[in-house]
C-alpha positions in Angstrom: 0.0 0.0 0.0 1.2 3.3 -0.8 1.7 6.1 1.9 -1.0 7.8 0.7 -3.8 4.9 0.7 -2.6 4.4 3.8 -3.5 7.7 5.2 -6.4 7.3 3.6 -7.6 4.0 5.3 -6.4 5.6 8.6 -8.3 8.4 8.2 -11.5 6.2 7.1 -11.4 4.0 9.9 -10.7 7.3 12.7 -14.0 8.6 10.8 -15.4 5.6 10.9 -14.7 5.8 14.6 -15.9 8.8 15.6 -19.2 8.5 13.5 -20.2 5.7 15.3 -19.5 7.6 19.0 -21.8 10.6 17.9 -24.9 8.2 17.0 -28.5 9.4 18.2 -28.5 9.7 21.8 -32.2 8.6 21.8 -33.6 5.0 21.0 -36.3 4.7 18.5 -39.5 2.5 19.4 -38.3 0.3 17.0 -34.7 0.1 18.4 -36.1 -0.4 22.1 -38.2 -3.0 20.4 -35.3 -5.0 19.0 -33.4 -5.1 22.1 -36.2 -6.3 24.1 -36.4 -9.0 21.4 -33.2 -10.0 21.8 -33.3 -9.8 25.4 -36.5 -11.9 25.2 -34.7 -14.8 22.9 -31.4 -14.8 25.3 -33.9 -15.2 28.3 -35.5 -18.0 26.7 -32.2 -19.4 25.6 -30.5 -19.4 29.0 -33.7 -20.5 31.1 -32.8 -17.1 32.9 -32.5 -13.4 33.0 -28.8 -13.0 31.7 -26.6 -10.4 34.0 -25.8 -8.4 31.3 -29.9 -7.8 30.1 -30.5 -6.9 34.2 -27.6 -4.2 34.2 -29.1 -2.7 30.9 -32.6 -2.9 32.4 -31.2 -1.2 35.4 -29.4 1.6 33.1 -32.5 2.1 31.3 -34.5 2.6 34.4 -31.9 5.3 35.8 -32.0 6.8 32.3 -35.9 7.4 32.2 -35.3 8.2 36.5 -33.0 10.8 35.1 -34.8 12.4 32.5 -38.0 12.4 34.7 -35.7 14.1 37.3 -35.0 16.8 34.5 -38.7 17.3 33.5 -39.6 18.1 37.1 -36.7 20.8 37.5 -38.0 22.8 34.4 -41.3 22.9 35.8 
């Protein structure tokens, strides 16, 4: 690869990067849909709630706690 198409790929892949970081900060319905989907068929899979489904469970409730919290304050 020359120096140049190098520097190019670099540069794709930090954009690529950084792209990906600075996503929509808000779920869709159908986003929030899929994942409890998936959390439904990993449930089913396992016989049990997996660890990882009850800490995102427990970061979405402090998310929706947290934005409730804000809602109040600009009242």
């Amino acid at each position: 690869m020359t120096k140049v198409k190098s520097k190019i790929a670099t540069l794709a892949a930090v954009s690529w990067c950084a792209l990906s970081l600075l996503g929509c900060k808000e779920q869709g319905p159908l986003e929030r849909a899929g994942e409890e989907i998936d959390e439904a068929a990993d449930t089913i899979k396992n016989g049990k709630e997996s660890t990882a489904t009850k800490v995102d469970d427990a970061i979405d409730e402090a998310r929706e706690g947290a934005k409730d919290a804000g809602k109040e304050l600009k009242k």
